[in-house]
Gaussian input, Z-matrix of N, CA and C with variables (Angstrom, degrees):
# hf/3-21g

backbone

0 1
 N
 C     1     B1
 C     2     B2     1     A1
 N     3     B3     2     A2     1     D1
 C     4     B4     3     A3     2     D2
 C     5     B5     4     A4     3     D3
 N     6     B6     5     A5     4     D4
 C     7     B7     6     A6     5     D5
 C     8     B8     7     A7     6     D6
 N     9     B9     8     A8     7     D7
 C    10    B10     9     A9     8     D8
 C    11    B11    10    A10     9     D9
 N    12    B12    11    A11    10    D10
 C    13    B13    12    A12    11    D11
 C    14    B14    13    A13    12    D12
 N    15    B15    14    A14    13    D13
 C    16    B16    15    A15    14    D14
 C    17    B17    16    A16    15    D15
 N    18    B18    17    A17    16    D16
 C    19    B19    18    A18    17    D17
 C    20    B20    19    A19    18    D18
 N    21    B21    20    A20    19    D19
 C    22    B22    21    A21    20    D20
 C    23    B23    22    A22    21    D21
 N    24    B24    23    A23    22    D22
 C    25    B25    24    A24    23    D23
 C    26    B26    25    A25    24    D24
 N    27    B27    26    A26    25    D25
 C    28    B28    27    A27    26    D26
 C    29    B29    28    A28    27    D27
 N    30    B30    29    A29    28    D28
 C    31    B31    30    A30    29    D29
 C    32    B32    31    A31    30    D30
 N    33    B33    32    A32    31    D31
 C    34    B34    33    A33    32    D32
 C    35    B35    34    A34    33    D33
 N    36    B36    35    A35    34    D34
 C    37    B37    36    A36    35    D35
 C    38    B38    37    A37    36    D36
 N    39    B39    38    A38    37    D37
 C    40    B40    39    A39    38    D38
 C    41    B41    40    A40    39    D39
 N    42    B42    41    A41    40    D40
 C    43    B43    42    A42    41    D41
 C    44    B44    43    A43    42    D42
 N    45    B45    44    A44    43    D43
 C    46    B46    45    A45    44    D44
 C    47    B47    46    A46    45    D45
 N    48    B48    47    A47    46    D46
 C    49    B49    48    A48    47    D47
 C    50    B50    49    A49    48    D48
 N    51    B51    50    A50    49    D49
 C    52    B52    51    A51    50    D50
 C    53    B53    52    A52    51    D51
 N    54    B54    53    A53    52    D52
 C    55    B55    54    A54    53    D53
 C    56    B56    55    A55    54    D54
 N    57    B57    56    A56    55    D55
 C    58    B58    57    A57    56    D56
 C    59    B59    58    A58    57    D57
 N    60    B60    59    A59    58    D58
 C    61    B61    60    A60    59    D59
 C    62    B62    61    A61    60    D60
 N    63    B63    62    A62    61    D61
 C    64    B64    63    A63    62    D62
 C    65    B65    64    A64    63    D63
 N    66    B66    65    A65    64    D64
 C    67    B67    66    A66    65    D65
 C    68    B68    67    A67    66    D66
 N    69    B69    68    A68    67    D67
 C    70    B70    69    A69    68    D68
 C    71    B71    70    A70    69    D69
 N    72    B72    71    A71    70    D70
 C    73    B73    72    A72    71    D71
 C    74    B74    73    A73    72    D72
 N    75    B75    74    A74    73    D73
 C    76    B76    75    A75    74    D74
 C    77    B77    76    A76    75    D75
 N    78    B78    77    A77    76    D76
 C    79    B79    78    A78    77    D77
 C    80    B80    79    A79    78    D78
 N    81    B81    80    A80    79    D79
 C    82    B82    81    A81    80    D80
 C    83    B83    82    A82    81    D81
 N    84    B84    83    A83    82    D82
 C    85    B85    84    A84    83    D83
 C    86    B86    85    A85    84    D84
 N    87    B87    86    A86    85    D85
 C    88    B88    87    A87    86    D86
 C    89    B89    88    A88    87    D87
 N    90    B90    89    A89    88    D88
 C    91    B91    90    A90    89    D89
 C    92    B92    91    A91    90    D90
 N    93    B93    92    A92    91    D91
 C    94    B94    93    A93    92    D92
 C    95    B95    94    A94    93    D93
 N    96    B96    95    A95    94    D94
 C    97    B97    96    A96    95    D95
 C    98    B98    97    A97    96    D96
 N    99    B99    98    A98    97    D97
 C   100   B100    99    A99    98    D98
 C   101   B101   100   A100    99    D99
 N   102   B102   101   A101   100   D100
 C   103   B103   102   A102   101   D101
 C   104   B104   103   A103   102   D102
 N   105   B105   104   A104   103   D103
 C   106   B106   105   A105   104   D104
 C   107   B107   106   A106   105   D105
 N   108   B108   107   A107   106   D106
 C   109   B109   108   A108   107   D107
 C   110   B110   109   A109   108   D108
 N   111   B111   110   A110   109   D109
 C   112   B112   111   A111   110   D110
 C   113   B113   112   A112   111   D111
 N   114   B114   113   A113   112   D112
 C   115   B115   114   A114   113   D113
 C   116   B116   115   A115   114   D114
 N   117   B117   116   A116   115   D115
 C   118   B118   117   A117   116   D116
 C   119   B119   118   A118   117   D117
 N   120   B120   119   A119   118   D118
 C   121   B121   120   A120   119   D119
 C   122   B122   121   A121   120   D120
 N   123   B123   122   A122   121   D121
 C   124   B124   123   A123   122   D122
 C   125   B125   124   A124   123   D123
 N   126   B126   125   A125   124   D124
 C   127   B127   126   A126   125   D125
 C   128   B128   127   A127   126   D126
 N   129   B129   128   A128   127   D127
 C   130   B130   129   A129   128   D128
 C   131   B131   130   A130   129   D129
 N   132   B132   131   A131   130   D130
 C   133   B133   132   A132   131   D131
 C   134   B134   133   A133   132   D132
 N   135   B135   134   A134   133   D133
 C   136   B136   135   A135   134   D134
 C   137   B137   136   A136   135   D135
 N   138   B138   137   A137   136   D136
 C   139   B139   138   A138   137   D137
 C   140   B140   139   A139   138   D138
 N   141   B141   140   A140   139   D139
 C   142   B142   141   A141   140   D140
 C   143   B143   142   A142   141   D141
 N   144   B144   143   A143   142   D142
 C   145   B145   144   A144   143   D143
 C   146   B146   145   A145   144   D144
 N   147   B147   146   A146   145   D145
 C   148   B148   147   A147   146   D146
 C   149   B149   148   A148   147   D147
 N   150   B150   149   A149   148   D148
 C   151   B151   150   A150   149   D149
 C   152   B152   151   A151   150   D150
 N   153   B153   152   A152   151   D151
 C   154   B154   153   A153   152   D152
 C   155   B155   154   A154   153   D153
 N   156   B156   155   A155   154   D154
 C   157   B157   156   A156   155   D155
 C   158   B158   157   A157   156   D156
 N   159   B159   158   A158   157   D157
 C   160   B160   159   A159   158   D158
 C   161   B161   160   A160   159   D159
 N   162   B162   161   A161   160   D160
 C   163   B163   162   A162   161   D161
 C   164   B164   163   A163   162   D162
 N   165   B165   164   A164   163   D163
 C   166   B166   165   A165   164   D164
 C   167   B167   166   A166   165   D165
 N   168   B168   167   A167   166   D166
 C   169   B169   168   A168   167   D167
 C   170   B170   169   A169   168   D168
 N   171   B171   170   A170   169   D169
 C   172   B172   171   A171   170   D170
 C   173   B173   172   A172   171   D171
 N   174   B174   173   A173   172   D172
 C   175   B175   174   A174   173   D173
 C   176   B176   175   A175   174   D174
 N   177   B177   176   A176   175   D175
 C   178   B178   177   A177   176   D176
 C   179   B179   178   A178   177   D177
 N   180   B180   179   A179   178   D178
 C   181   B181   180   A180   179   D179
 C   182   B182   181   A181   180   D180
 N   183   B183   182   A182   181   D181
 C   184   B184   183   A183   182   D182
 C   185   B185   184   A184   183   D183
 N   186   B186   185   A185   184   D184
 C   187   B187   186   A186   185   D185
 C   188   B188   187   A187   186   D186
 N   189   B189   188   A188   187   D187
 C   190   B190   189   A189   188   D188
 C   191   B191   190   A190   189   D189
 N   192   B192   191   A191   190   D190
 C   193   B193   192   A192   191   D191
 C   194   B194   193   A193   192   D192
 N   195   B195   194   A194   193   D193
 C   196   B196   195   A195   194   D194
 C   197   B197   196   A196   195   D195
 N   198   B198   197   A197   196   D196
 C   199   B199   198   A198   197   D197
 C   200   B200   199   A199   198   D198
 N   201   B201   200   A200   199   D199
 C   202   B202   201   A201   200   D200
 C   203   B203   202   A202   201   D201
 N   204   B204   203   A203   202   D202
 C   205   B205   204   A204   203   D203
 C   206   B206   205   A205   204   D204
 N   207   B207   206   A206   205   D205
 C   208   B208   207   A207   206   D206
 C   209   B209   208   A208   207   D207
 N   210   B210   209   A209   208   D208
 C   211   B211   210   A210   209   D209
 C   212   B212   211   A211   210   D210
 N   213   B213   212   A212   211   D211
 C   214   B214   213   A213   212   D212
 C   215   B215   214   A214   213   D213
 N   216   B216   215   A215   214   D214
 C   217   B217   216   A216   215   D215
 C   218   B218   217   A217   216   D216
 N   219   B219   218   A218   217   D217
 C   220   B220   219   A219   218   D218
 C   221   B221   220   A220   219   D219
 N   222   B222   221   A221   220   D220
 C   223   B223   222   A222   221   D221
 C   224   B224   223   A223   222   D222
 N   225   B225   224   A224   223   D223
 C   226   B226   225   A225   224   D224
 C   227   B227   226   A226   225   D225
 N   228   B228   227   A227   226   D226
 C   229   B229   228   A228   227   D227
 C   230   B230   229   A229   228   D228
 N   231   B231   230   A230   229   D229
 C   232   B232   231   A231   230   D230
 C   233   B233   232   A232   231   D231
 N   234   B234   233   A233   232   D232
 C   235   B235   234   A234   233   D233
 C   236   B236   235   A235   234   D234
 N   237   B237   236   A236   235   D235
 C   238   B238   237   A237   236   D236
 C   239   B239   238   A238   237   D237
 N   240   B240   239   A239   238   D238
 C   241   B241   240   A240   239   D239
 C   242   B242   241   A241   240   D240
 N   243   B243   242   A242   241   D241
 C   244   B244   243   A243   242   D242
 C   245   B245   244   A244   243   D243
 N   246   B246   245   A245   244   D244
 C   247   B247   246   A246   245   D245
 C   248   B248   247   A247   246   D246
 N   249   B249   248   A248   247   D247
 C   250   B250   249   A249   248   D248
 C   251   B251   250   A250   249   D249
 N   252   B252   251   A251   250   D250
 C   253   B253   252   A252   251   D251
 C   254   B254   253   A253   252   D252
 N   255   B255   254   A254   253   D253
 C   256   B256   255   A255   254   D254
 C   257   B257   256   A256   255   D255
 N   258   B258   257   A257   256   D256
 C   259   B259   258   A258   257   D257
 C   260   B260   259   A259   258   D258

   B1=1.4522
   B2=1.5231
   B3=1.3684
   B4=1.3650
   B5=1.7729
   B6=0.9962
   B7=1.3665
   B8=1.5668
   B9=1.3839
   B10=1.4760
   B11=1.2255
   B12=1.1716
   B13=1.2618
   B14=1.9385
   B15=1.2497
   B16=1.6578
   B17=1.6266
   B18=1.3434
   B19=1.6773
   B20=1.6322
   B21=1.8073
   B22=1.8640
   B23=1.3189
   B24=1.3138
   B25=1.6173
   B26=2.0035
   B27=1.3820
   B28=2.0777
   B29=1.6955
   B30=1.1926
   B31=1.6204
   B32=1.3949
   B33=1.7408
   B34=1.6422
   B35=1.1765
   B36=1.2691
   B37=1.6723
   B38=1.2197
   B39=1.4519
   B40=1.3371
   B41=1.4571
   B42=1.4480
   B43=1.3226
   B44=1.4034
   B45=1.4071
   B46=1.1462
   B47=1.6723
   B48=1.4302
   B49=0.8638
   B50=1.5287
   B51=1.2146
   B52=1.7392
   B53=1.3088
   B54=1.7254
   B55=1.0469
   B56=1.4813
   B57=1.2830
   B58=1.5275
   B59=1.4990
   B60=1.3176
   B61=1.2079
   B62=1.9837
   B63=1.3809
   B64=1.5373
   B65=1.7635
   B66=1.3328
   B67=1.3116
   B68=2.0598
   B69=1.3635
   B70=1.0846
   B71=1.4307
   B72=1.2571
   B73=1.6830
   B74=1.8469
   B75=1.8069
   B76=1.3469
   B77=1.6265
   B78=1.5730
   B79=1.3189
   B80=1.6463
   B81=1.9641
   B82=1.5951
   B83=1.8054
   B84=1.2133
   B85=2.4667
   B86=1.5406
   B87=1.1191
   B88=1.4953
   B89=1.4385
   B90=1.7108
   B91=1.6175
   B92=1.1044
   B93=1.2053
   B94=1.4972
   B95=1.8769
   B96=1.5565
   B97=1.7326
   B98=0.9167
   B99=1.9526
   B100=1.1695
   B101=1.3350
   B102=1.1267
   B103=1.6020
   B104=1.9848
   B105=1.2949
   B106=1.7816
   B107=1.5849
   B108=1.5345
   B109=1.4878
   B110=1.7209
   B111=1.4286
   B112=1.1417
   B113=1.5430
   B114=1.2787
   B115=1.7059
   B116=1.3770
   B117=1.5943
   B118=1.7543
   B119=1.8802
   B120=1.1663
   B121=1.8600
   B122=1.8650
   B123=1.1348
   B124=1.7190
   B125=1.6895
   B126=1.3703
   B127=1.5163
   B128=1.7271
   B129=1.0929
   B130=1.6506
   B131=1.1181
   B132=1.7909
   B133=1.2548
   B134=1.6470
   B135=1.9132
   B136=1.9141
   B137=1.4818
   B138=1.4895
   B139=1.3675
   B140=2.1747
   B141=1.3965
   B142=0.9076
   B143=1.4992
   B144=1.5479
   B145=0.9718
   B146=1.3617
   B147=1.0305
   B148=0.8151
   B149=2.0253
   B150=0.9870
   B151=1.4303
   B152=1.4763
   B153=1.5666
   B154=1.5147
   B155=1.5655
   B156=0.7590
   B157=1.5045
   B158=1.5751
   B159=1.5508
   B160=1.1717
   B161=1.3422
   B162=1.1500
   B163=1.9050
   B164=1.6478
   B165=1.4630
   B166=1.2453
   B167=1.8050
   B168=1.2646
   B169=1.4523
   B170=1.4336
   B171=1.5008
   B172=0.7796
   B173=1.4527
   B174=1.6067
   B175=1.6722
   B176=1.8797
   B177=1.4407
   B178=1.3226
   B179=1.6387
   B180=1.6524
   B181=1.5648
   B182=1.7389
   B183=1.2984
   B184=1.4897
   B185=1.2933
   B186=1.0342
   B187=1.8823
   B188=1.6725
   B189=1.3254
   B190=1.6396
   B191=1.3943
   B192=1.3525
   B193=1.1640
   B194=1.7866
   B195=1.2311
   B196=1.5179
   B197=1.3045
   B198=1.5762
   B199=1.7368
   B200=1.6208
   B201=1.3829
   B202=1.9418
   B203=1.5242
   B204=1.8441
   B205=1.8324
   B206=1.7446
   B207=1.0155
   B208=1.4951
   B209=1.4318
   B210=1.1164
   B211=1.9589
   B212=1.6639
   B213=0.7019
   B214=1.4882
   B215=1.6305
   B216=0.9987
   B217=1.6918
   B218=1.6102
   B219=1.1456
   B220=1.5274
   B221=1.1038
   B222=1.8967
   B223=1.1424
   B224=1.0122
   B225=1.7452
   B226=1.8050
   B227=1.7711
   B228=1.3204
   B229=1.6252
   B230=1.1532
   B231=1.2048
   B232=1.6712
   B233=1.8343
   B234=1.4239
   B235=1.6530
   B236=1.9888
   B237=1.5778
   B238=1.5534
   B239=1.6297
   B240=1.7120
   B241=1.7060
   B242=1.7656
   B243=1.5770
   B244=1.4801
   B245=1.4218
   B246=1.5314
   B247=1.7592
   B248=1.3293
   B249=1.6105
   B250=1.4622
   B251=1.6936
   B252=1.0750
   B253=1.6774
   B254=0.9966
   B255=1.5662
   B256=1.6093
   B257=1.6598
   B258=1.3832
   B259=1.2256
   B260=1.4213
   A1=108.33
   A2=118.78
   A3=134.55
   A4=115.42
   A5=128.01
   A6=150.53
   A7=98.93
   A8=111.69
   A9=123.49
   A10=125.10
   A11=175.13
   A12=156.16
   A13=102.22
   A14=102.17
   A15=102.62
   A16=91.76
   A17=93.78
   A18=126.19
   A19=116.99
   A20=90.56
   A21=100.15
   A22=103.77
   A23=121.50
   A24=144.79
   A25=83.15
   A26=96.60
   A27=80.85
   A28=93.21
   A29=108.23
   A30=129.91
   A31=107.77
   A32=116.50
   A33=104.40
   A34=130.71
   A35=141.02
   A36=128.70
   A37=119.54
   A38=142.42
   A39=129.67
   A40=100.97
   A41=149.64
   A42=145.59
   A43=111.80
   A44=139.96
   A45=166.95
   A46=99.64
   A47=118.37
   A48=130.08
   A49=136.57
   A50=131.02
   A51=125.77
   A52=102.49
   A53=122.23
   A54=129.73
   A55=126.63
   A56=139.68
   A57=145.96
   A58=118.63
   A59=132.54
   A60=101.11
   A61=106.47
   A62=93.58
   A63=120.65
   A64=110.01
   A65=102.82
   A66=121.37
   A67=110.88
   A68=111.93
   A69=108.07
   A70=132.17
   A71=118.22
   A72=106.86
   A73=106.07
   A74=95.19
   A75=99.98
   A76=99.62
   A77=100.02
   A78=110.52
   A79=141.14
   A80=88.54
   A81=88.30
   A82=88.65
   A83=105.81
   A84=107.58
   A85=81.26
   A86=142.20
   A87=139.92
   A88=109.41
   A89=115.68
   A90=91.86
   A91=115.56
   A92=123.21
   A93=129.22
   A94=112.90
   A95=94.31
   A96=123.13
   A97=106.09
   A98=114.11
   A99=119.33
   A100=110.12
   A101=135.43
   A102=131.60
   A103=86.27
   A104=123.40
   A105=89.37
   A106=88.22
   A107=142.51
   A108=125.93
   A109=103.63
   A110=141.74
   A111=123.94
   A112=113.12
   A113=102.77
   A114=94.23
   A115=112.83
   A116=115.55
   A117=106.42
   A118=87.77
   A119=95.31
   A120=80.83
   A121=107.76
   A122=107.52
   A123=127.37
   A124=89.51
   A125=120.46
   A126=121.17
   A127=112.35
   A128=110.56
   A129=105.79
   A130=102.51
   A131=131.96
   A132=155.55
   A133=104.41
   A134=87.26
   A135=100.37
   A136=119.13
   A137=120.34
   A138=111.40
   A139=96.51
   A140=123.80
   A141=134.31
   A142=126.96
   A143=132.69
   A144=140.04
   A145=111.84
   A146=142.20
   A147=140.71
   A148=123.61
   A149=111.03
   A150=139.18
   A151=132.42
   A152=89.71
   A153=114.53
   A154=87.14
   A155=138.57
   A156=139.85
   A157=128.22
   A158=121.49
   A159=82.40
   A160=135.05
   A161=82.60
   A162=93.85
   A163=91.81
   A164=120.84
   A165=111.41
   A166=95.63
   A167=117.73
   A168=130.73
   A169=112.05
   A170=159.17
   A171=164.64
   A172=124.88
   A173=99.51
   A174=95.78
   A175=108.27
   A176=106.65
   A177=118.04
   A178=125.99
   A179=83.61
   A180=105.95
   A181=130.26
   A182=99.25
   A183=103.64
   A184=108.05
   A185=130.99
   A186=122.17
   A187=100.47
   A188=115.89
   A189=103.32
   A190=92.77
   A191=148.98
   A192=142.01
   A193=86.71
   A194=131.48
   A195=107.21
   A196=143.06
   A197=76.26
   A198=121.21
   A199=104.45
   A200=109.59
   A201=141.80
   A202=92.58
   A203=95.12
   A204=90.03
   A205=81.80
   A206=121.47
   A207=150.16
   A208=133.77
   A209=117.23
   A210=103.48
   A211=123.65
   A212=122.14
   A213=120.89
   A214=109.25
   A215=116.86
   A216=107.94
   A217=96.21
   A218=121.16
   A219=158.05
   A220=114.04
   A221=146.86
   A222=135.81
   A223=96.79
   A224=119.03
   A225=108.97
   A226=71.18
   A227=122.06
   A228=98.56
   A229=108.01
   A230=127.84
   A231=126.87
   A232=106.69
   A233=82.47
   A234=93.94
   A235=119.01
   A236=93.64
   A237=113.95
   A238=96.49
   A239=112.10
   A240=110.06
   A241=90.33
   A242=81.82
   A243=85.61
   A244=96.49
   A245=99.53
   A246=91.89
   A247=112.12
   A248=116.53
   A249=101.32
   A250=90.82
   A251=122.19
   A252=149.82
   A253=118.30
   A254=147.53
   A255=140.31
   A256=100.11
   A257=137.06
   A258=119.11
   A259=120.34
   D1=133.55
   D2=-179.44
   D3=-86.49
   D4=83.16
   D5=169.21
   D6=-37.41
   D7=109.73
   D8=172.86
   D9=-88.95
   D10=178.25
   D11=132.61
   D12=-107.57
   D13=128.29
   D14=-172.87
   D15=-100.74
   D16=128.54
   D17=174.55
   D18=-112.36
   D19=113.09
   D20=-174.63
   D21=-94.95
   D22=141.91
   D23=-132.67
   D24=-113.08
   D25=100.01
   D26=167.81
   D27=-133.09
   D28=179.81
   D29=-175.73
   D30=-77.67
   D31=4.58
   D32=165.35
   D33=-27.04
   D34=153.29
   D35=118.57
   D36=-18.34
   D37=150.24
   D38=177.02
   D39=-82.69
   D40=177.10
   D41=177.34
   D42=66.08
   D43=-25.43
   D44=-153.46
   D45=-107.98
   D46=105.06
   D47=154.41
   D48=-45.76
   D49=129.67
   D50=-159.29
   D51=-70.61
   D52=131.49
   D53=140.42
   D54=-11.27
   D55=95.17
   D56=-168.95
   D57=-91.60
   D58=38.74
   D59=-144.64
   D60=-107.66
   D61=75.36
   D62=176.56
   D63=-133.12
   D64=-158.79
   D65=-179.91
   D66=-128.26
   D67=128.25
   D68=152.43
   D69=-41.06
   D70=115.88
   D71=166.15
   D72=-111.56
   D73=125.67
   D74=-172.49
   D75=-76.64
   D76=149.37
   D77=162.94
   D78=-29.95
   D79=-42.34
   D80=-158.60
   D81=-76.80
   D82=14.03
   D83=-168.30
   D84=-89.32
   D85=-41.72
   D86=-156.68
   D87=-76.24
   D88=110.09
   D89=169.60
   D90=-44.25
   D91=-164.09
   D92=-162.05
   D93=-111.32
   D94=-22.77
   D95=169.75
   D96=-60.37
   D97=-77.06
   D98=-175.93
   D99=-53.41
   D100=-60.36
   D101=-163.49
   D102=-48.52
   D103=-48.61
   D104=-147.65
   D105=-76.03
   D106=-29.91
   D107=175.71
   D108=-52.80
   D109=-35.87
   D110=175.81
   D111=-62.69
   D112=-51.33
   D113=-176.81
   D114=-51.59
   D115=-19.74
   D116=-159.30
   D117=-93.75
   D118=-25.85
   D119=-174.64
   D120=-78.96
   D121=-27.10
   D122=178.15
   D123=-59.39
   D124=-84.54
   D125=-164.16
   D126=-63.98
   D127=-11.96
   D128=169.56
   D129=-72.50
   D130=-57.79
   D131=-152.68
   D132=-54.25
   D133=-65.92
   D134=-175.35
   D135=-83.30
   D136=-19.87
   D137=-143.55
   D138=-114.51
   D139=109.85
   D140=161.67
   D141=-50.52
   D142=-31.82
   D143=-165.55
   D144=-58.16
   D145=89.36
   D146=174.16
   D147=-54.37
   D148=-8.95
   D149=-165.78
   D150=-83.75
   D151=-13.87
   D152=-145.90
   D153=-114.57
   D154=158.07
   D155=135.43
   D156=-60.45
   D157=164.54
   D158=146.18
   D159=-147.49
   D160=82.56
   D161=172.64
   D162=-132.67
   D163=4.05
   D164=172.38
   D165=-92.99
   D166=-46.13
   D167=164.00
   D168=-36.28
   D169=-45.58
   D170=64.14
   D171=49.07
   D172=-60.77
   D173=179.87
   D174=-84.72
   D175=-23.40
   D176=150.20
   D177=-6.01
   D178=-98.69
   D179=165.89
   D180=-49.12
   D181=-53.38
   D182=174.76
   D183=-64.91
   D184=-22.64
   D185=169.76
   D186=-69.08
   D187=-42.91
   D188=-164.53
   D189=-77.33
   D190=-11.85
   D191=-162.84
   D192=-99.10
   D193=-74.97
   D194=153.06
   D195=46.72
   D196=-95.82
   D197=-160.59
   D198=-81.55
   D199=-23.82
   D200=-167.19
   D201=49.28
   D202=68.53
   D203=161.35
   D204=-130.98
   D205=54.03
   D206=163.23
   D207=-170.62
   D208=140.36
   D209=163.50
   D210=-140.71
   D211=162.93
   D212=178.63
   D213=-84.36
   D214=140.79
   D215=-171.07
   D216=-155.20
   D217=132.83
   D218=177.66
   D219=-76.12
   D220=99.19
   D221=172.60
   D222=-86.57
   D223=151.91
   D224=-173.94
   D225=-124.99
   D226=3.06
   D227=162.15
   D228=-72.55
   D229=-68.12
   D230=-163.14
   D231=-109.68
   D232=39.08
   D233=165.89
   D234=13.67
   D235=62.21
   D236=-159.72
   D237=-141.31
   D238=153.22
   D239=174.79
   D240=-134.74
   D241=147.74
   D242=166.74
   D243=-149.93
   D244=169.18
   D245=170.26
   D246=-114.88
   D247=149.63
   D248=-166.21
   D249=-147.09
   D250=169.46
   D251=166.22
   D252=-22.23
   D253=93.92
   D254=-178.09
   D255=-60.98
   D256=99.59
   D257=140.91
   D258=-71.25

């Protein structure tokens, strides 16, 4: 299996790390339910592949979240989560 890394498209600078201005929420805080309905609404949302399944899409992400070459992060501006890129 070919390990993708999903990349969210913002108005950064390129090289320039995204504006964060939320809170990490660690994994082990996420039931374990809710976290897999986020990933399934996250990988419907971001992921084009049509190719993939998705519970392979899914097991995807939750490995890079894992691995923390992802995280879940909390905007308390627009009271919204997404998961995005550990730099």
């Amino acid at each position: 299996m070919v390990e993708e890394l999903i990349r969210i498209e913002t108005d950064d600078p390129p090289g320039k790390p995204p504006a964060e201005d939320g809170i990490e929420i660690p994994l082990d805080r996420i039931n374990p339910e809710t976290l897999r309905n986020m990933l399934a609404e996250f990988v419907t949302r971001e992921w084009a592949d049509e190719e993939s399944t998705l519970a392979s899409r899914i097991e995807q992400v939750l490995h890079q979240l894992r691995e923390r070459k992802a995280k879940v992060m909390y905007d308390c501006t627009t009271e919204t989560w997404n998961i995005v890129d550990c730099r």
